[in-house]
MARKOLPA-233669 format. One record per atom (N, C-alpha, C, O): atom name; residue in three letters; y, x, z. Coordinates in Angstrom, 1 decimal. Atoms other than C-alpha are relative to their C-alpha. Layout:
N
atome/residu/y/x/z
CA/ALA/Y/X/Z $
...
END
This chain:
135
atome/residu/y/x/z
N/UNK/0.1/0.4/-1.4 $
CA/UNK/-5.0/-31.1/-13.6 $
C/UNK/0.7/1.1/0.9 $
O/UNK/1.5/0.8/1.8 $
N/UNK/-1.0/-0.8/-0.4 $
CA/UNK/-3.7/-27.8/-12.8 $
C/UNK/1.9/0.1/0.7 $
O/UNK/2.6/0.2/1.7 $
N/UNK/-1.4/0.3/0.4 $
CA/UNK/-0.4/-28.2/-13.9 $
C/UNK/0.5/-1.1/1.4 $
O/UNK/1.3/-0.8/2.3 $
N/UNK/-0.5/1.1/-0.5 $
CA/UNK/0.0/-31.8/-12.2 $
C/UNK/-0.1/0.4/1.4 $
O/UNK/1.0/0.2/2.1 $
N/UNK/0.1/-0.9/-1.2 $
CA/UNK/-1.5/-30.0/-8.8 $
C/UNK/1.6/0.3/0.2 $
O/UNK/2.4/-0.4/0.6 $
N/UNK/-1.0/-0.4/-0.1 $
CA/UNK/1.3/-27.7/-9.0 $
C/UNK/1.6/-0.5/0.3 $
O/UNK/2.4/-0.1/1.0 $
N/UNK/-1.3/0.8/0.6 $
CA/UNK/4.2/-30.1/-10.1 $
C/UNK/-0.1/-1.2/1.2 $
O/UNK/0.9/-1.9/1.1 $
N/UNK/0.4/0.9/-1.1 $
CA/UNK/3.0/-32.5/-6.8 $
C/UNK/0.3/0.7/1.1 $
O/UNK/0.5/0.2/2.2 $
N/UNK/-0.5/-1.0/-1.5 $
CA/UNK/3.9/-29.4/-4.4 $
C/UNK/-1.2/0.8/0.5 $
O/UNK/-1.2/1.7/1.4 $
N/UNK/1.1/-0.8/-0.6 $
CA/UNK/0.3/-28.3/-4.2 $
C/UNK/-0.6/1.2/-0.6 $
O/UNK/-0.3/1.3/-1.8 $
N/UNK/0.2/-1.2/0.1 $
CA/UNK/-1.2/-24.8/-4.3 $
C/UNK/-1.2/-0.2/-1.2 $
O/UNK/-2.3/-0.6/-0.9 $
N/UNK/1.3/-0.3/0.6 $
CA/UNK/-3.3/-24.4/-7.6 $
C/UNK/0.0/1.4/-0.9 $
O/UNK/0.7/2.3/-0.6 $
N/UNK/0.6/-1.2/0.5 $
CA/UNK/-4.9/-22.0/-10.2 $
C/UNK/1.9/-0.1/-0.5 $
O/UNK/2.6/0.5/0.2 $
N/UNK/-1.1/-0.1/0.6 $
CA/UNK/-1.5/-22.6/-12.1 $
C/UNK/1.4/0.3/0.6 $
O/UNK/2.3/0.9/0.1 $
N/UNK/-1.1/-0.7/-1.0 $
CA/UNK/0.8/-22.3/-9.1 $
C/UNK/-0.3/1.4/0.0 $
O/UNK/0.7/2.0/0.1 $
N/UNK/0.2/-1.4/-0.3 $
CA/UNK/-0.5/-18.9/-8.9 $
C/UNK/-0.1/0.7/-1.1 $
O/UNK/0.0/1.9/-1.1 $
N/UNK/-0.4/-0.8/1.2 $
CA/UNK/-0.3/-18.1/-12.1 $
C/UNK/1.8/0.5/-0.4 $
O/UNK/2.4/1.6/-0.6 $
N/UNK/-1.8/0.5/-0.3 $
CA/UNK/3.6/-19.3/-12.1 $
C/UNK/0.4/1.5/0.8 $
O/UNK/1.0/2.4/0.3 $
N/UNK/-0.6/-0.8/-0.7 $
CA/UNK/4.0/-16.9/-8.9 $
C/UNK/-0.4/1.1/-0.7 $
O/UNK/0.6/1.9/-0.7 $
N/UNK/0.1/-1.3/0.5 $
CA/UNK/2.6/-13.9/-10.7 $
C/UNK/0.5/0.4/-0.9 $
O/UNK/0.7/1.6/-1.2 $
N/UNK/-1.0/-0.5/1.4 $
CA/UNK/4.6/-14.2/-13.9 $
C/UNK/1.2/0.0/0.9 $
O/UNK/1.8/0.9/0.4 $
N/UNK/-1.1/-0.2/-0.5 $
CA/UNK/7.6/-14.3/-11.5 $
C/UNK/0.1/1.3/1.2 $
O/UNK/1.2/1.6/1.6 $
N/UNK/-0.3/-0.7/-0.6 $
CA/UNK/6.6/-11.6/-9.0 $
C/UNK/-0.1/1.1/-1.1 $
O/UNK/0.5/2.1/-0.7 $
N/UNK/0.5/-1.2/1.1 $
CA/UNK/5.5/-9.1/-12.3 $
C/UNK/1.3/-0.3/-0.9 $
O/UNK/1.5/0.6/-1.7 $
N/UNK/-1.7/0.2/1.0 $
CA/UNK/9.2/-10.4/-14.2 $
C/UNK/-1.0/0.2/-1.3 $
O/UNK/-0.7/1.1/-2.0 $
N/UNK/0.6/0.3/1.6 $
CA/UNK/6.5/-11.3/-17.3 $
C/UNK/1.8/-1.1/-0.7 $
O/UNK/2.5/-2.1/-0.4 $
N/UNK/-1.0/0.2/0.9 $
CA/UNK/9.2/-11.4/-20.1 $
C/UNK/-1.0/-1.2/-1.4 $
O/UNK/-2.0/-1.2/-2.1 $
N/UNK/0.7/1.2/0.9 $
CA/UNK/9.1/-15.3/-21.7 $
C/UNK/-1.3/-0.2/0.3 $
O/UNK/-1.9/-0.3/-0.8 $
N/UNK/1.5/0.4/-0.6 $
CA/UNK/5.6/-16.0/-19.8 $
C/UNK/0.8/-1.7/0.0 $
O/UNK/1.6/-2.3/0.6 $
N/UNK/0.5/1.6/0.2 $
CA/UNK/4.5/-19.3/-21.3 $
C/UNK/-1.3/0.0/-0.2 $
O/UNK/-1.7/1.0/-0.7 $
N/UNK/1.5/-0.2/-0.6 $
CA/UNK/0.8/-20.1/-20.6 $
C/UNK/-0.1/-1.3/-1.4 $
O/UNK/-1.2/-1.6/-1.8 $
N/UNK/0.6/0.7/1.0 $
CA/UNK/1.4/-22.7/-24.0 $
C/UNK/-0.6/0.9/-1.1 $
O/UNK/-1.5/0.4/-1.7 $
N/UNK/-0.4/-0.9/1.2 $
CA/UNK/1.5/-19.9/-26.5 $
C/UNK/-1.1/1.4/1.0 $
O/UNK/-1.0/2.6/0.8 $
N/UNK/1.2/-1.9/-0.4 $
CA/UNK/-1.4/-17.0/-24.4 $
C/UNK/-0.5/0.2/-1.0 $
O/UNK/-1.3/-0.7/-1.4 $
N/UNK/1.1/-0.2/0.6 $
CA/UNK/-2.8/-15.4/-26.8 $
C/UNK/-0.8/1.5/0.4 $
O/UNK/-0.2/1.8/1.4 $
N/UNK/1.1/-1.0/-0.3 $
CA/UNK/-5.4/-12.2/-26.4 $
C/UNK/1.2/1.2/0.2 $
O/UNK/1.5/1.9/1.2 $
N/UNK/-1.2/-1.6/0.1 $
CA/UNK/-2.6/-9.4/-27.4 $
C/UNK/1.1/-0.4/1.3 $
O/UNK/1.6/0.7/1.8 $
N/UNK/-0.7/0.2/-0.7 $
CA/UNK/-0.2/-11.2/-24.8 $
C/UNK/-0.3/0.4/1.3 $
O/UNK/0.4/1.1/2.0 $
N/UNK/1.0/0.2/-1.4 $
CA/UNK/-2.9/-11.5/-22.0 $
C/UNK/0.0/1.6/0.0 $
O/UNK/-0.2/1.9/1.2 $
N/UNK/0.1/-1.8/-0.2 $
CA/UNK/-3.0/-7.1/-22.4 $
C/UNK/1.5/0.3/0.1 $
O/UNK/2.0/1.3/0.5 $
N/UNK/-1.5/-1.0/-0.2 $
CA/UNK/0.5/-6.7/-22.5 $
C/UNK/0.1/-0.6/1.3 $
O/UNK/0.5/0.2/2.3 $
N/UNK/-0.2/0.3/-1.7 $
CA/UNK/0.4/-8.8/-19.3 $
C/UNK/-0.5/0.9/1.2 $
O/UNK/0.1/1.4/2.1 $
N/UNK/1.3/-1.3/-0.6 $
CA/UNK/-2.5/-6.5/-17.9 $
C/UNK/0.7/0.8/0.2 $
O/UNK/1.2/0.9/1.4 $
N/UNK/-0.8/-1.5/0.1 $
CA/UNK/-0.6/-3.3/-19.0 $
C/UNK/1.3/-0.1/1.5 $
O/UNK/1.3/0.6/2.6 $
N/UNK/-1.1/0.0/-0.5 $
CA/UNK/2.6/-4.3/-17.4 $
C/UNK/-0.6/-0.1/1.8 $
O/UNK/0.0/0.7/2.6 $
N/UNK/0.7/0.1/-1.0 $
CA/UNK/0.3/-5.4/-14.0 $
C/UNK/-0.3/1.5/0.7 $
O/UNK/0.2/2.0/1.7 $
N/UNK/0.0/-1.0/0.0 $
CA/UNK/-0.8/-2.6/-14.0 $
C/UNK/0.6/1.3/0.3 $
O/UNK/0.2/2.2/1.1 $
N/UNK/-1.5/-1.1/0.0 $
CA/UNK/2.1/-0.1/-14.5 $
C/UNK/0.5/-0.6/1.6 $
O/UNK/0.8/0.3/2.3 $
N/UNK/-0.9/1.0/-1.3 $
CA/UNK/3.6/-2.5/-11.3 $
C/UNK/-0.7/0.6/1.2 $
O/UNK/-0.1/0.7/2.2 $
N/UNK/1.0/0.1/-1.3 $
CA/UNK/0.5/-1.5/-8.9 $
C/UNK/-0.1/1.6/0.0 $
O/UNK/-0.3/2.2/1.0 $
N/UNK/0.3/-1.1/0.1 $
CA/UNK/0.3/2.0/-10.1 $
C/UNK/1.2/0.9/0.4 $
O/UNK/0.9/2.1/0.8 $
N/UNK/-1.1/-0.2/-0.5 $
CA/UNK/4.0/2.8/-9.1 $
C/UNK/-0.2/-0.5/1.2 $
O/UNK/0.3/0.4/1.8 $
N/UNK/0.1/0.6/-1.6 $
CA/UNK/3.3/0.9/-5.5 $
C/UNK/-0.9/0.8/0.3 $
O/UNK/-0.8/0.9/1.6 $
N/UNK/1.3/-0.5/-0.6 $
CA/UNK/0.0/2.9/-5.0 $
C/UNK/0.5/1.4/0.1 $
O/UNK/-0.1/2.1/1.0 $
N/UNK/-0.7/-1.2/-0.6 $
CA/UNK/2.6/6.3/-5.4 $
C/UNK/1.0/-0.2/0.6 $
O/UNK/1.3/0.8/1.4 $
N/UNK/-1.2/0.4/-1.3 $
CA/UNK/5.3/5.1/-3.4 $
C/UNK/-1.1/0.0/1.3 $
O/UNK/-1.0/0.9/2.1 $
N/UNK/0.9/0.1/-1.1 $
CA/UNK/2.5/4.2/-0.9 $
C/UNK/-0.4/2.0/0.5 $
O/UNK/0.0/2.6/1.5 $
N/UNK/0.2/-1.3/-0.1 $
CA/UNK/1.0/8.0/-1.5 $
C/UNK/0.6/0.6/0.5 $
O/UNK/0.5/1.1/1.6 $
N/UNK/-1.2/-0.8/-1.0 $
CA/UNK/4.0/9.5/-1.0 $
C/UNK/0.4/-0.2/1.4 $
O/UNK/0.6/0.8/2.0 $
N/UNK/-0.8/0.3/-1.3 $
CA/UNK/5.2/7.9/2.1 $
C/UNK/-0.9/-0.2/1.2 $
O/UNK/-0.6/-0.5/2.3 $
N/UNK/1.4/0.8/-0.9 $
CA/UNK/2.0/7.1/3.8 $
C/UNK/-0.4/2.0/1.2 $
O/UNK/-0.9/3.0/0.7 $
N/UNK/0.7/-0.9/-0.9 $
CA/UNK/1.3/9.8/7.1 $
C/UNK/-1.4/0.1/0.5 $
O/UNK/-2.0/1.0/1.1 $
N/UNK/1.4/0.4/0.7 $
CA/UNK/-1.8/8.7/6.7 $
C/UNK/-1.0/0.3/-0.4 $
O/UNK/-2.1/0.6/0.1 $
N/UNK/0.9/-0.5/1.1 $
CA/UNK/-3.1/9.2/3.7 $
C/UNK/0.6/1.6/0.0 $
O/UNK/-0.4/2.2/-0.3 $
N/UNK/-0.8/-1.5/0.1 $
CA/UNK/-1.0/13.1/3.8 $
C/UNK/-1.3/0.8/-0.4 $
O/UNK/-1.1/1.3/-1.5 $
N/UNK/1.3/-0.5/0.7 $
CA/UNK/-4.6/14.6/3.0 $
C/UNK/-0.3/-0.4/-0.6 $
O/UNK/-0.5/0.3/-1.5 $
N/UNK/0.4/0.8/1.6 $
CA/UNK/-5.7/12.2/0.6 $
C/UNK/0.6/0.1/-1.1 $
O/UNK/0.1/0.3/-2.2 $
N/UNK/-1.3/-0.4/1.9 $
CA/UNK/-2.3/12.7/-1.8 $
C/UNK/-0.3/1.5/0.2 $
O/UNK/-0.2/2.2/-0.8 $
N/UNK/0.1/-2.1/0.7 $
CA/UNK/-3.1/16.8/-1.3 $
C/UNK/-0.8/0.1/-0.7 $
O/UNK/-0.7/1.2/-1.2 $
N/UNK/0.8/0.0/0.7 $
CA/UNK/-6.0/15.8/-3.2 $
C/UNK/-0.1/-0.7/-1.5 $
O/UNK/-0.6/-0.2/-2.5 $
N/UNK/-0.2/1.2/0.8 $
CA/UNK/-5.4/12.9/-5.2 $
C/UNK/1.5/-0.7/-0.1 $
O/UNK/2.1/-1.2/0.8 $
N/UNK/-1.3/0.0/0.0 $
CA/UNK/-2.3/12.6/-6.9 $
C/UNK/0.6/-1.4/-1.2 $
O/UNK/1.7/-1.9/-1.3 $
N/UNK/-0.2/0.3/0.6 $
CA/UNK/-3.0/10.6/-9.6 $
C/UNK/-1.3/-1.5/0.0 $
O/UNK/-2.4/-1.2/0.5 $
N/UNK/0.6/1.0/-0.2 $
CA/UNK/-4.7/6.9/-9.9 $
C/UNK/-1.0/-0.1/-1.5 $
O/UNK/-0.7/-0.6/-2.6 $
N/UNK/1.3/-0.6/0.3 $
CA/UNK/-7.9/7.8/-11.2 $
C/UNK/-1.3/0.0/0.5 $
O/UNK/-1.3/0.1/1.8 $
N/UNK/1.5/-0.2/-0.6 $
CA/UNK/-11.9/7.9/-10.6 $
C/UNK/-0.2/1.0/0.4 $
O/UNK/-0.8/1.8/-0.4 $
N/UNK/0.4/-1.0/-0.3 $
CA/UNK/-12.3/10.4/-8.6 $
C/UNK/-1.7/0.7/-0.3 $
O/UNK/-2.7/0.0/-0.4 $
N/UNK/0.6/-0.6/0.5 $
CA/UNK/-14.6/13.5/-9.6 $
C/UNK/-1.3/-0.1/0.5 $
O/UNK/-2.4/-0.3/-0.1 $
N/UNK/0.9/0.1/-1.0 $
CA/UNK/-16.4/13.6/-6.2 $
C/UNK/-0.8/-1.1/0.1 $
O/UNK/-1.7/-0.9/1.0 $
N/UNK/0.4/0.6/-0.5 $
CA/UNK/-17.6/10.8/-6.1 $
C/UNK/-1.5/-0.6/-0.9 $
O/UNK/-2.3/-1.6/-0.7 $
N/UNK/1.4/-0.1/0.5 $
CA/UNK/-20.5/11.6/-8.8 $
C/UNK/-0.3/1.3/0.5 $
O/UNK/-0.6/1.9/-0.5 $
N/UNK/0.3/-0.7/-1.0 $
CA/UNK/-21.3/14.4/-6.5 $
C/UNK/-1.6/-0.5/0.6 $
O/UNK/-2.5/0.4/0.9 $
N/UNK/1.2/0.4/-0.6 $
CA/UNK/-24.4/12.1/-5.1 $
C/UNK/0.0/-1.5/-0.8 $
O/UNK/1.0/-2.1/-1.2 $
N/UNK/0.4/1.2/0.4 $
CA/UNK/-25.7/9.2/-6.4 $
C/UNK/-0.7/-1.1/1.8 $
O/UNK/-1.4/-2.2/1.9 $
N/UNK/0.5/0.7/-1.4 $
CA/UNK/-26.5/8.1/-2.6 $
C/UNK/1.0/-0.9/0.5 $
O/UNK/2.0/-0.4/0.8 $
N/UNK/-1.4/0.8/-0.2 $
CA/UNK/-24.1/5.4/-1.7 $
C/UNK/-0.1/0.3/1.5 $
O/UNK/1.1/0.6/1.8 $
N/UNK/-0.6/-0.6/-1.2 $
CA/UNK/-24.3/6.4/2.0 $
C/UNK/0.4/1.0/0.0 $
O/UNK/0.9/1.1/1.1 $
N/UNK/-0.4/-1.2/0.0 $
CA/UNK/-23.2/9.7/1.4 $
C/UNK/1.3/-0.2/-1.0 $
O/UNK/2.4/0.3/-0.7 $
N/UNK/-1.8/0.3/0.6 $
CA/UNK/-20.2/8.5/-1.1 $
C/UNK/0.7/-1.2/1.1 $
O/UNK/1.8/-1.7/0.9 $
N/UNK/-0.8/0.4/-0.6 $
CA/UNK/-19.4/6.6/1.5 $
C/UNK/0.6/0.5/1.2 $
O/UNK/1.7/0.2/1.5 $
N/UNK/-0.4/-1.0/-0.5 $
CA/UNK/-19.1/8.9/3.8 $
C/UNK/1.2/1.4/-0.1 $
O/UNK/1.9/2.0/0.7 $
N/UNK/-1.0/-0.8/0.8 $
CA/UNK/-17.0/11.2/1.4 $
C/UNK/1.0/-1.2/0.1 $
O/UNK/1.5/-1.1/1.2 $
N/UNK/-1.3/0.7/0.2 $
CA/UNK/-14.3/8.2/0.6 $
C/UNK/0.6/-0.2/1.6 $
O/UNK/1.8/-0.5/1.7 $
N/UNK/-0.8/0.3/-1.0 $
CA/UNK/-14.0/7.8/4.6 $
C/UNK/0.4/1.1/0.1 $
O/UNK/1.7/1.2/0.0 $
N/UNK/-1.0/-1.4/-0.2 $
CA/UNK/-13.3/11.4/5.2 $
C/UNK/1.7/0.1/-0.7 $
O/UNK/2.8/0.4/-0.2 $
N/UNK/-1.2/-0.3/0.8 $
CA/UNK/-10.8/11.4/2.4 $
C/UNK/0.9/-0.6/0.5 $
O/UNK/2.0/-0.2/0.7 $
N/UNK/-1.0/1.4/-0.3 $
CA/UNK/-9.3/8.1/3.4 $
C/UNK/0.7/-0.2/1.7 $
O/UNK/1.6/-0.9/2.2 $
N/UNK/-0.3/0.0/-1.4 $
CA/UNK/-9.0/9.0/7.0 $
C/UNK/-0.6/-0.9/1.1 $
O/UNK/0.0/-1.1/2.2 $
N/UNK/1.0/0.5/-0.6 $
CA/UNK/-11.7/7.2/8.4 $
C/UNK/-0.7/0.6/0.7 $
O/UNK/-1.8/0.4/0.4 $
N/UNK/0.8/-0.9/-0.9 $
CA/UNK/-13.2/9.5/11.0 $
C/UNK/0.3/0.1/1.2 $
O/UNK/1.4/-0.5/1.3 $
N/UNK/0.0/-0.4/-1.4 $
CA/UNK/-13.2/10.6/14.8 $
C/UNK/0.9/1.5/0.2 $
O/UNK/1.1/2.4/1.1 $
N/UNK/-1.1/-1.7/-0.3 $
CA/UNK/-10.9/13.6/14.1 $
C/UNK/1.1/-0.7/0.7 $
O/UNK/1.5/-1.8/0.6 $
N/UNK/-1.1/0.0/-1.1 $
CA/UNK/-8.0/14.2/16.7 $
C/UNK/1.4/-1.0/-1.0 $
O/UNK/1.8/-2.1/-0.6 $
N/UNK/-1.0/0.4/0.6 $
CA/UNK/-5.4/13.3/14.1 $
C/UNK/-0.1/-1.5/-0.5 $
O/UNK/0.8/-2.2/-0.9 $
N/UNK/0.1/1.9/0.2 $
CA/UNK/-6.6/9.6/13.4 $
C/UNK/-0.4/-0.6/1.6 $
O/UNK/-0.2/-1.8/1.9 $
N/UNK/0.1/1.0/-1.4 $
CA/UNK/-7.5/8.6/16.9 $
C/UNK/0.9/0.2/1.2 $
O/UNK/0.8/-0.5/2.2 $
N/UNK/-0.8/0.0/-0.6 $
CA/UNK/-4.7/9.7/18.5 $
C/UNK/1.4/-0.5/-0.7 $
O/UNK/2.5/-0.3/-0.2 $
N/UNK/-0.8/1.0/0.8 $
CA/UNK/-2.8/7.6/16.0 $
C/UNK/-0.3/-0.7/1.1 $
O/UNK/0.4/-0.6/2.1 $
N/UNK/0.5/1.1/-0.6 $
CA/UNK/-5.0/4.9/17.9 $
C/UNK/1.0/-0.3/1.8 $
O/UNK/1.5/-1.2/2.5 $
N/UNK/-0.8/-0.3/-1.2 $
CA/UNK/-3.4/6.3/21.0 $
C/UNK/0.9/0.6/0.3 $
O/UNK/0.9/1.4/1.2 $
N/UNK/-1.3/-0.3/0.4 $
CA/UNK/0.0/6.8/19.9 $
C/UNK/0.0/1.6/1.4 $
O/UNK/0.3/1.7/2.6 $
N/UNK/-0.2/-1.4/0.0 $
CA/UNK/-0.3/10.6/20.6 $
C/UNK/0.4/0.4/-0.9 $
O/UNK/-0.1/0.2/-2.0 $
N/UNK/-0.8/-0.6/1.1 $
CA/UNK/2.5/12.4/18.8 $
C/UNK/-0.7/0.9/-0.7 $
O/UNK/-1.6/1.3/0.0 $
N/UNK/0.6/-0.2/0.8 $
CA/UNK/1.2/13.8/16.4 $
C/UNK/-0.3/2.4/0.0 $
O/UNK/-0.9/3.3/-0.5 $
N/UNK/-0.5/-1.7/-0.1 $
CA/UNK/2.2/17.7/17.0 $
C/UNK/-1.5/0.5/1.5 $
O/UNK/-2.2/1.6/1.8 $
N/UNK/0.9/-0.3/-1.2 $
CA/UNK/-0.1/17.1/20.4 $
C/UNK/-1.7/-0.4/-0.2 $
O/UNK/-2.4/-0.2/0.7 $
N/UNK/1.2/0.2/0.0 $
CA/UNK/-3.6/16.0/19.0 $
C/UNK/-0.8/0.9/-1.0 $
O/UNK/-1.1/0.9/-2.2 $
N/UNK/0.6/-1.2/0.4 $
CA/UNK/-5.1/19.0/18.9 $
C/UNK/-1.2/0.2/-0.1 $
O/UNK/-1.7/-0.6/0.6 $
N/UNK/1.4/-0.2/0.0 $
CA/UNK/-8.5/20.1/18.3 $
C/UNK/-0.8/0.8/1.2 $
O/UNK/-1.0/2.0/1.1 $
N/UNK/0.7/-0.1/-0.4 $
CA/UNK/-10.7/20.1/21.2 $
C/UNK/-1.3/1.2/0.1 $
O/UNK/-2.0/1.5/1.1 $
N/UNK/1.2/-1.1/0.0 $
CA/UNK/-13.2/22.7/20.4 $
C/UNK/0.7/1.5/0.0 $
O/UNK/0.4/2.2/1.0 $
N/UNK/-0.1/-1.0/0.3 $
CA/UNK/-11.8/25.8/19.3 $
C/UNK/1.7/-0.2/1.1 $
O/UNK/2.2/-1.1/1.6 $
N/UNK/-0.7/-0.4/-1.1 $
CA/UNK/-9.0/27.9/21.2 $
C/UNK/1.4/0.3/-0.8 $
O/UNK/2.3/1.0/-0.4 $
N/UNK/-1.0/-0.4/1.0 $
CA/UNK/-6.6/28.1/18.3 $
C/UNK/1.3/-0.7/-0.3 $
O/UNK/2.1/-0.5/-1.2 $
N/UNK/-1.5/1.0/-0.7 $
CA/UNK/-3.8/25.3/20.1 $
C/UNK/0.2/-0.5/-1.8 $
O/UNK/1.3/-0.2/-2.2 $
N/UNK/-0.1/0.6/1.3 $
CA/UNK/-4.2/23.5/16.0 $
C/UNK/-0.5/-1.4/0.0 $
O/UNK/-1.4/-1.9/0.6 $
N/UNK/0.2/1.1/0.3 $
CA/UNK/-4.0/20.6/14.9 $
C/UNK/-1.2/-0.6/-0.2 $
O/UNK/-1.8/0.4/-0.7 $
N/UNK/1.2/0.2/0.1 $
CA/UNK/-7.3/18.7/14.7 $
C/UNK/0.3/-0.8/-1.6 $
O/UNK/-0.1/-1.9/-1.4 $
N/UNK/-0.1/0.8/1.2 $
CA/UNK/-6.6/17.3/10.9 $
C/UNK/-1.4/0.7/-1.3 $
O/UNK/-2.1/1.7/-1.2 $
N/UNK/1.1/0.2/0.9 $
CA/UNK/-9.0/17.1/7.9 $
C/UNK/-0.2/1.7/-0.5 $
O/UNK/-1.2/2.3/-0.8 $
N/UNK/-0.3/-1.3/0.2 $
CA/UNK/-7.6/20.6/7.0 $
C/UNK/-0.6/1.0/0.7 $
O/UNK/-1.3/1.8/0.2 $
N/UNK/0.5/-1.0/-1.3 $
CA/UNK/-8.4/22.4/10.3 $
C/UNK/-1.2/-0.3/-0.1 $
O/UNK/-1.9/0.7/-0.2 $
N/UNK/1.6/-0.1/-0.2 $
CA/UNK/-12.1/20.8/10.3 $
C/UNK/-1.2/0.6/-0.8 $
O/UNK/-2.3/1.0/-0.5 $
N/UNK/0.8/-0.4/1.1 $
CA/UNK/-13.2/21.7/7.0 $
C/UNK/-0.2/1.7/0.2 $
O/UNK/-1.3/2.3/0.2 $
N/UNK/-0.1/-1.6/0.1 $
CA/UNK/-11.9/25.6/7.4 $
C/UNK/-0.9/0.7/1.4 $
O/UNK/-1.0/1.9/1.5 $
END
């Protein structure tokens, strides 16, 4: 039923299977012949595709620039058995993620260059970034 969906012009499970062997370039993806060892080489290769986009992203992302000083590699982070309190790991992943009221993410909000959202409290003309709050 899938299939016939698809082949009528409409959006189904199989259309979307289709688009995913064609945006991941699955070598000879035929859905007659899946078997178990195929379905992991598919995975693998998925995989590898998302994990190269997630360091392109790292890299280039002003952003995240404290998160890749930490986390370089696509992995469970260590910290994050630190507490077993899910309010407090969540607390940690926004910090890291840039989730907070520091100068350097809300003056994103208000396209303040970035050289000028300085930290408020102290007399040290610095930057307000994740760096500066911790120290």
């Amino acid at each position: 039923m899938s299939q016939d969906l698809h082949h009528a012009g409409k959006n189904s499970y199989y259309s979307n299977i289709i688009s995913m062997s064609e945006y991941y370039n699955f070598p000879c993806f035929d859905l007659t012949y899946l078997t178990n060892a195929k379905i992991k080489h598919y995975v693998g290769l998925m995989q590898q595709k998302y994990i190269l986009c997630w360091h392109h992203t790292m890299q280039n992302s002003t952003k995240l620039k404290c998160f890749y000083t930490f986390k370089t590699d696509y992995t469970s982070s260590s910290y994050l058995g630190l507490t077993s309190k899910l309010s407090e790991r969540k607390e940690l992943v926004k910090f890291r993620i840039g989730h907070h009221k520091l100068r350097i993410e809300t003056g994103r909000y208000d396209q303040i260059p970035r050289v000028d959202r300085l930290c408020p409290i102290c007399a040290f003309n610095q930057i307000e970034d994740e760096s500066h709050f911790l120290i």
